[in-house]
C-alpha positions as semicolon CSV with decimal commas, in nm:
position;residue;x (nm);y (nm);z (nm)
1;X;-1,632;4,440;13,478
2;X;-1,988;4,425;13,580
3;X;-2,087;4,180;13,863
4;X;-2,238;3,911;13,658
5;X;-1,917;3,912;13,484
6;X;-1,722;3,801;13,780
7;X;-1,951;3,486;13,893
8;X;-1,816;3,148;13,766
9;X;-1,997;3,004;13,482
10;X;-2,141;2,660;13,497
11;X;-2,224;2,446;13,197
12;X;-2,494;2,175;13,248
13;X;-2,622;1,921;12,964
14;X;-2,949;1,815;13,018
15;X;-3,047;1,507;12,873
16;X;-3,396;1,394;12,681
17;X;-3,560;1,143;12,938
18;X;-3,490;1,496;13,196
19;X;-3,704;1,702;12,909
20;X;-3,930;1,418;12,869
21;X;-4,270;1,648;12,916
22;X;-4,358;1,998;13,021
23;X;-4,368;1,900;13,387
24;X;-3,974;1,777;13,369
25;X;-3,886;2,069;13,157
26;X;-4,022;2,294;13,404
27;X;-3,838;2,074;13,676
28;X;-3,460;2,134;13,499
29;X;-3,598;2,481;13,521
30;X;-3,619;2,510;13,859
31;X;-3,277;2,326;13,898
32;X;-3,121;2,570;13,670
33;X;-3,272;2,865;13,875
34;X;-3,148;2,718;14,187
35;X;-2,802;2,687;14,061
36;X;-2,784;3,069;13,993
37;X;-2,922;3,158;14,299
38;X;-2,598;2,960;14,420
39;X;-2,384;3,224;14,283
40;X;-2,291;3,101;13,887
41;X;-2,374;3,213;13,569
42;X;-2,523;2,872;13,376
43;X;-2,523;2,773;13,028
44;X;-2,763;2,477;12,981
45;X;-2,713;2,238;12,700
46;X;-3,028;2,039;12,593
47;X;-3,118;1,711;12,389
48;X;-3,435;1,680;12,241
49;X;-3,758;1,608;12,449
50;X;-3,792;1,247;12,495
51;X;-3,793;1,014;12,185
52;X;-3,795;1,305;11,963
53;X;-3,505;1,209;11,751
54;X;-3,611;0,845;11,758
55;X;-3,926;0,957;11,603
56;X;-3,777;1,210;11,351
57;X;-3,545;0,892;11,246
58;X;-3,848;0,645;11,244
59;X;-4,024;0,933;10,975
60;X;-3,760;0,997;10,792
61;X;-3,707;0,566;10,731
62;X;-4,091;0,542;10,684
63;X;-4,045;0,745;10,326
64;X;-3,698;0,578;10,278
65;X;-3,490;0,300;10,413
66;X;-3,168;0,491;10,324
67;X;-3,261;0,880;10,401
68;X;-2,983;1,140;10,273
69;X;-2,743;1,223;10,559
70;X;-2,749;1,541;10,498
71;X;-3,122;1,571;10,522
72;X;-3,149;1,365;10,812
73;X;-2,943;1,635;10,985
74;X;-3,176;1,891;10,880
75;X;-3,483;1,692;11,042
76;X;-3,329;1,601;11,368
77;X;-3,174;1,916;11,421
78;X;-3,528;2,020;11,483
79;X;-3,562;1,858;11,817
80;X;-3,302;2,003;11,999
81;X;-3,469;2,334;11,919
82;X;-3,807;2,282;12,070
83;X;-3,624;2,193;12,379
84;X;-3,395;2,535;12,414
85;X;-3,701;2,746;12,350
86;X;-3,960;2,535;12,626
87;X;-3,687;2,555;12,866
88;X;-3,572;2,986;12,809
89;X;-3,936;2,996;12,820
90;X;-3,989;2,857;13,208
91;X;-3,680;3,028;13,312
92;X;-3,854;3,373;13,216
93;X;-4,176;3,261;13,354
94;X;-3,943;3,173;13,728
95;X;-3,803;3,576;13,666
96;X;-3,497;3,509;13,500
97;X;-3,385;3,620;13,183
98;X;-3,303;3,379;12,937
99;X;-3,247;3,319;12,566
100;X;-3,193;3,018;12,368
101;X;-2,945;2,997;12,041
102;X;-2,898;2,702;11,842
103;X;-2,573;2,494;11,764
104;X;-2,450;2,773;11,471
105;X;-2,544;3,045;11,677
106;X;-2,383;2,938;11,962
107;X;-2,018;2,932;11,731
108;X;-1,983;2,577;11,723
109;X;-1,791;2,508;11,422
110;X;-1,761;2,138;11,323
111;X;-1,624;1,891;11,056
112;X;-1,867;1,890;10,721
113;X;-1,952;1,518;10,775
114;X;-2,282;1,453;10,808
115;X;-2,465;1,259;11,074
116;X;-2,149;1,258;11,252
117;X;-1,947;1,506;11,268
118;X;-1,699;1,610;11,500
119;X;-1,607;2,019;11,645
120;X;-1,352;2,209;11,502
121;X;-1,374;2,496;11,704
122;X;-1,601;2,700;11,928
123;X;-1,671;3,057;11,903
124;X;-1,836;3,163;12,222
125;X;-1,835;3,530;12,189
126;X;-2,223;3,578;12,177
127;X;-2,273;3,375;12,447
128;X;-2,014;3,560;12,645
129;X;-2,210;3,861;12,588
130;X;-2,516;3,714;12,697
131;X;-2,372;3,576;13,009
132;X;-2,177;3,893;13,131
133;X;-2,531;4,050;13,049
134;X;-2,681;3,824;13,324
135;X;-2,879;3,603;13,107
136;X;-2,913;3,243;13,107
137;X;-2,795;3,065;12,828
138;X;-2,995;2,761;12,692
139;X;-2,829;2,600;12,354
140;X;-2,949;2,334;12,094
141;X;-2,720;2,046;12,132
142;X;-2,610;1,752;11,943
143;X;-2,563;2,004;11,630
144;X;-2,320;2,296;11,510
145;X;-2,258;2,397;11,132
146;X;-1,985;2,337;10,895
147;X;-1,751;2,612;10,728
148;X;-1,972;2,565;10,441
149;X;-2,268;2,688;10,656
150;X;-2,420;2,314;10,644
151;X;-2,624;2,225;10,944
152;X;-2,437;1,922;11,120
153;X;-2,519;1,672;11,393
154;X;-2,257;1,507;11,600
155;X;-2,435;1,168;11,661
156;X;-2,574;0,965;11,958
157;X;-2,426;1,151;12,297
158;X;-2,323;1,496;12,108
159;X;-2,505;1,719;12,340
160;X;-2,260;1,539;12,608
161;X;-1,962;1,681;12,352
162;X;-2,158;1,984;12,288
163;X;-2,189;2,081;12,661
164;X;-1,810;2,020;12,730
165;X;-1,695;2,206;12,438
166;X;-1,871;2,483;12,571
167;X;-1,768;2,437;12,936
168;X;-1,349;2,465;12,737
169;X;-1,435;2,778;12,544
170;X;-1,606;2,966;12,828
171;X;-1,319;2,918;13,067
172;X;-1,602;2,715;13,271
173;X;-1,552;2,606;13,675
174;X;-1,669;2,249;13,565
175;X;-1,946;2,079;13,347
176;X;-2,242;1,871;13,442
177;X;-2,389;1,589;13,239
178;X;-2,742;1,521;13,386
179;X;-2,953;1,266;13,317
180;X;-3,148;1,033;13,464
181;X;-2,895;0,801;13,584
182;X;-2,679;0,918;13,909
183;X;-2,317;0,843;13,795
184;X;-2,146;0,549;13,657
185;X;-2,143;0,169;13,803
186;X;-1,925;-0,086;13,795
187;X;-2,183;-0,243;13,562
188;X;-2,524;-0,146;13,404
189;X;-2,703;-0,199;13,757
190;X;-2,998;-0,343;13,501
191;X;-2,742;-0,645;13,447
192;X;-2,551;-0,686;13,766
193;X;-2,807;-0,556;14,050
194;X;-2,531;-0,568;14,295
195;X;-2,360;-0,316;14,076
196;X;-2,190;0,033;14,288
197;X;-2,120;0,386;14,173
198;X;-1,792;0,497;14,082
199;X;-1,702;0,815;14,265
200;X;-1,451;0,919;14,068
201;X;-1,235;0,779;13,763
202;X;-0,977;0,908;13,492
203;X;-1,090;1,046;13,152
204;X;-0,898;0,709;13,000
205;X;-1,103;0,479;13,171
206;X;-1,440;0,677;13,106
207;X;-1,313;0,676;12,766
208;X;-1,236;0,328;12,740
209;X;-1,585;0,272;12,911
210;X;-1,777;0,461;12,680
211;X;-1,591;0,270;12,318
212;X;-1,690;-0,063;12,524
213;X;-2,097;0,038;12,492
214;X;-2,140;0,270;12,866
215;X;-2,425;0,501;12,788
216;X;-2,358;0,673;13,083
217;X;-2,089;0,957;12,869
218;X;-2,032;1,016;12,529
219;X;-1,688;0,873;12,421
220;X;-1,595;1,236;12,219
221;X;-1,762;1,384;12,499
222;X;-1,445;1,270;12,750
223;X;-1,167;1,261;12,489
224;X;-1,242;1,613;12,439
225;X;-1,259;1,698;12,786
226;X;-0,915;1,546;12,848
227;X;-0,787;1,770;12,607
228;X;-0,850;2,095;12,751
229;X;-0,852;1,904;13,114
230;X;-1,258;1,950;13,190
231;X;-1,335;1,809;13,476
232;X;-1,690;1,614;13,437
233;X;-1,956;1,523;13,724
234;X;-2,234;1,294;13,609
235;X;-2,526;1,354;13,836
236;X;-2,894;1,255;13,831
237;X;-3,150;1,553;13,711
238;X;-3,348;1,491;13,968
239;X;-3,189;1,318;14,238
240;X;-3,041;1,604;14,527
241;X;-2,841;1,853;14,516
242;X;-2,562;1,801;14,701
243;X;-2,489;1,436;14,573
244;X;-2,182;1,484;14,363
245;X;-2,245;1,169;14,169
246;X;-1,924;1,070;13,967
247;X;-1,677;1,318;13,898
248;X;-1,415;1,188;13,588
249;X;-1,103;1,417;13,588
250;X;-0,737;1,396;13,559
251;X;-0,485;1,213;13,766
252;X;-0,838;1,046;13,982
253;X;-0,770;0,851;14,295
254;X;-0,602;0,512;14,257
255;X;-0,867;0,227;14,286
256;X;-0,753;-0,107;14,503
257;X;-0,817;-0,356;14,210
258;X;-0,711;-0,395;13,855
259;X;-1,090;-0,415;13,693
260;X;-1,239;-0,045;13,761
261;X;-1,607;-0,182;13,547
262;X;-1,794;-0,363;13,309
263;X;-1,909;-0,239;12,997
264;X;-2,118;-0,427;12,709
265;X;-2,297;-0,376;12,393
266;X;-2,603;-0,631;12,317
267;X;-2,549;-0,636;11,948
268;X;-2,244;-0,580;11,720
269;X;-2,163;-0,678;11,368
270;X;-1,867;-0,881;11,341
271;X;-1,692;-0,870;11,018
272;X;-1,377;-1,093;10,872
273;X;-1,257;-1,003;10,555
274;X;-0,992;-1,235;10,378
275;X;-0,646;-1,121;10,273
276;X;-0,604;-1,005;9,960
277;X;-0,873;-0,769;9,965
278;X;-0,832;-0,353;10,015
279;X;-0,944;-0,272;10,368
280;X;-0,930;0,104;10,329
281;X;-1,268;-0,021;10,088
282;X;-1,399;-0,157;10,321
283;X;-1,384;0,132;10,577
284;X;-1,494;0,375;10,338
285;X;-1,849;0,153;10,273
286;X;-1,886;0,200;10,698
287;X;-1,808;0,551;10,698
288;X;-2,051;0,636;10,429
289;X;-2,325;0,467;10,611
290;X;-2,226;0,661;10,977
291;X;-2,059;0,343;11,110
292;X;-1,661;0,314;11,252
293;X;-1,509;0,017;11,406
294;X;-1,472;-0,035;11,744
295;X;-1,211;-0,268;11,695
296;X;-0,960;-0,388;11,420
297;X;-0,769;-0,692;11,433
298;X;-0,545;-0,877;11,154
299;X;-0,460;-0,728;10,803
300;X;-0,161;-0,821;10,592
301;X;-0,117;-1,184;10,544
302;X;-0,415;-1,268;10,812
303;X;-0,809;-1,235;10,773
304;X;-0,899;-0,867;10,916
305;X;-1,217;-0,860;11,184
306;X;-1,357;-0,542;11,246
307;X;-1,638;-0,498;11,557
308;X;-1,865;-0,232;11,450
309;X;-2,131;-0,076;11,692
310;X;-2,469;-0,021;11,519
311;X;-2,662;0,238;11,827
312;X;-2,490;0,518;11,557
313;X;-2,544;0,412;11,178
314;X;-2,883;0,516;11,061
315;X;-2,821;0,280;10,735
316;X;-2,736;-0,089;10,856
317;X;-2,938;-0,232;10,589
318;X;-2,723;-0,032;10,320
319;X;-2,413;-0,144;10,478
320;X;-2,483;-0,471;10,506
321;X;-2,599;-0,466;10,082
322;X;-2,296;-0,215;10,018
323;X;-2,063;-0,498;10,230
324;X;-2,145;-0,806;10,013
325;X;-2,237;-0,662;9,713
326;X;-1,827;-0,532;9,694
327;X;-1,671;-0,844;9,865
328;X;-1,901;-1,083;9,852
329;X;-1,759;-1,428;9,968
330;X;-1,416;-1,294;10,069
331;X;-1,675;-1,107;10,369
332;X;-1,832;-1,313;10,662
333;X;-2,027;-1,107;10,802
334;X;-2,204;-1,215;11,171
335;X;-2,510;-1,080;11,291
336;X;-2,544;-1,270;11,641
337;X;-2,269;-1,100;11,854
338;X;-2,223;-0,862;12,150
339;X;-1,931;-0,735;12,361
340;X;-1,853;-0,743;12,721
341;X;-1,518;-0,531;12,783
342;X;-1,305;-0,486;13,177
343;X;-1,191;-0,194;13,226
344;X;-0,913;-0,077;13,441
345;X;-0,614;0,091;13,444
346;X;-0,276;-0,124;13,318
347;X;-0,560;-0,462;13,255
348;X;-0,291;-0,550;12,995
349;X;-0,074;-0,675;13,241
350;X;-0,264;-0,863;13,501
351;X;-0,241;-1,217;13,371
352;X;-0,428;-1,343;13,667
353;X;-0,712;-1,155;13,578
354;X;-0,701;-1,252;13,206
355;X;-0,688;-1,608;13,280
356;X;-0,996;-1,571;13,545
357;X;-1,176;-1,382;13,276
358;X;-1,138;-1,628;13,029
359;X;-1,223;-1,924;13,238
360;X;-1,566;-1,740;13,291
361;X;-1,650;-1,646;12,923
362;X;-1,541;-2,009;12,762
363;X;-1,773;-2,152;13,034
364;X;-2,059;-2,012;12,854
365;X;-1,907;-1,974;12,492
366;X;-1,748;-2,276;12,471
367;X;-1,543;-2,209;12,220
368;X;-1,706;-1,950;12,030
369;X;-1,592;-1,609;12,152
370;X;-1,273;-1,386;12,076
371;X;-1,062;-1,184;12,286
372;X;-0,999;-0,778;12,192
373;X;-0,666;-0,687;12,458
374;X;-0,535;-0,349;12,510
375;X;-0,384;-0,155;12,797
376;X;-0,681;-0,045;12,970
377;X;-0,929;-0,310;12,861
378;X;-0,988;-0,664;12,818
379;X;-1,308;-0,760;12,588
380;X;-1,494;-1,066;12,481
381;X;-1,683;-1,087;12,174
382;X;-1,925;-1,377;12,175
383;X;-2,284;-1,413;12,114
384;X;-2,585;-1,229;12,204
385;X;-2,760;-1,419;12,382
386;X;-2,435;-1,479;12,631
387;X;-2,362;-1,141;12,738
388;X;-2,613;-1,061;13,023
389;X;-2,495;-1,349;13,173
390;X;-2,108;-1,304;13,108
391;X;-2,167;-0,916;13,249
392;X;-2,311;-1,113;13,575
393;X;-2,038;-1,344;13,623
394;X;-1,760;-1,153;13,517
395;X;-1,912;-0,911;13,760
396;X;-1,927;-1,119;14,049
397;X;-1,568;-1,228;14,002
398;X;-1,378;-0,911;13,926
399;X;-1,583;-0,658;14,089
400;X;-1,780;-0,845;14,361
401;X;-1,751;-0,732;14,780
């Protein structure tokens, strides 16, 4: 075994506001660099620079409203590979040798559905080559290919699954997410100013977080990581070194109160369909348009509501045509409404805490909101324009000094 081969291997995702122009891509450089000279061999996992898949999307919708989903994954596959070959290119410029391989060639084998797919497998033996050959390893993510050989994407966040995918196959010491936020709050800090980092939590609860609208991880990004037990440390690109930011892992310390954060989404469709009619319809109309329900209540004898995030589904005008054009009345479909979800650990059965919570959202709802219960979360759906200040209050009541 040569002595490369014996260092511990690091995987690090690096985000696209940290690749936003050459001067930051030539910064994660220089981080990368300095984490080999610490002793590890490094795989770095990149999004696209910037707003490059925004803009790809924003082309793509300028010739049609309803793009192909397979093509779409052929144009915004594209972005992730500018990125890999900027950033092998400043680590050879620093002295190091690098190379950079895209999703496929890095043996990430994934589901044939487009737009969102999800990984089968990995099969890391090039890149173990590579490594144990002292190179650094820059790969594509966001993207793998199919067993048919079709180029897929994994949606909004997969270079966050991509990375930790990797970190499982290589038999990795642990995996760093990067970005330009240092860890996750108790609250999008943008919302509740008086918002603190979490130093540590349990793959559930980041899990939970990240369903609930927490930008901070990718939600297949921690389930898969709590399947093959990968620990995770969200960090800042840029911020030092030796912060550790917030580590999510197994069996995490216990936290003093029952609410561990806040999570909310600004916008959700909220749909009610009436008995009588086929739901497995109308999940099939989301899925072909890249959307899945966040939540599903009812069925049976009683009206079925679905929440369904729209941040992922490319076609939310085609839904939306595809939605009342096969139910028509026997669909309500609202526009207007967001989500604010508590998290913590065994929420379900805190009653004290359900009853505060409510108090605080029917002060500003009135009487238009709904409650979404489970055992790690308790969510409000109500309207838009109520959820910055329902992330404040409920804030300042579950989570306040």
């Amino acid at each position: 075994m040569t002595e490369s081969a014996q260092r511990p291997i690091v995987v690090q995702k690096y985000g696209g506001s940290s690749l936003a122009t050459l001067e930051k891509v030539a910064a994660v450089a220089d981080r990368v660099a300095a984490t080999v000279a610490a002793g590890y061999r490094v795989v770095a996992v990149v999004s696209a620079m910037g707003k490059t898949t925004d803009g790809l999307l924003t082309q793509a919708k300028e010739l049609s409203q309803n793009p192909a989903p397979r093509e779409l994954d052929m144009l915004m596959s594209v972005g992730e590979r500018i990125s890999t070959a900027l950033l092998a290119i400043a680590l050879e410029e620093r002295g190091h040798r690098a190379v950079s391989f895209t999703g496929s060639q890095s043996g990430i084998i994934t589901t044939a559905r487009h737009n969102r797919a999800r990984i089968v497998e990995v099969r890391p033996w090039r890149l173990l080559d590579e490594l144990d050959a002292g190179k650094i390893i820059v790969v594509a993510g966001y993207q793998g290919v199919s067993y048919g050989r079709e180029i897929t994407t994994l949606g909004r966040g997969g270079t966050d699954t991509t990375a930790v995918a990797l970190a499982a196959a290589l038999g990795a010491e642990h995996c760093e997410i990067c970005s330009d936020v240092d860890g996750v709050y108790t609250a999008d800090p943008r919302l509740a100013p008086d918002a603190t980092r979490l130093p540590e939590l349990s793959h559930g609860e980041m899990v939970a977080l990240a369903r609930s609208g927490s930008k901070v991880l990718n939600q297949d990004c921690v389930e898969y990581a709590s399947r093959m037990g990968v620990a995770i440390y969200a960090k800042s690109t840029f911020g030092p070194r030796d912060d550790a930011g917030t580590v999510v892992r197994l069996n995490p310390a216990p936290t003093p109160r029952p609410v561990t954060a806040l999570a909310h989404r600004k916008r959700v469709l909220e749909l009610r369909l009436e008995p009588g009619h086929e739901p497995t319809a109308l999940l099939e109309l989301m899925e072909r348009s890249g959307a899945f329900p966040h939540a599903l209540q009812g069925g049976g004898s009683e009206p079925l509501h679905a929440l369904v995030p729209t941040d992922d589904a490319h076609r939310v005008k085609a839904l939306l045509e595809s939605l009342r054009g096969h139910f028509g009345q026997a669909l309500a479909i609202r526009e207007d409404r967001g989500t604010v979800t508590a998290i913590g650990t065994g929420l379900g059965e805190e009653p004290q805490v359900q009853k505060q919570a409510l108090a605080i959202v029917a002060e500003l709802a009135g009487a238009d909101y709904r409650v979404v219960l489970g055992p790690l979360e308790l969510g409000f759906v109500l309207p838009s324009e109520h959820v910055e200040a329902a992330v404040q209050a409920l804030h300042a009541a579950l989570l306040g000094a």
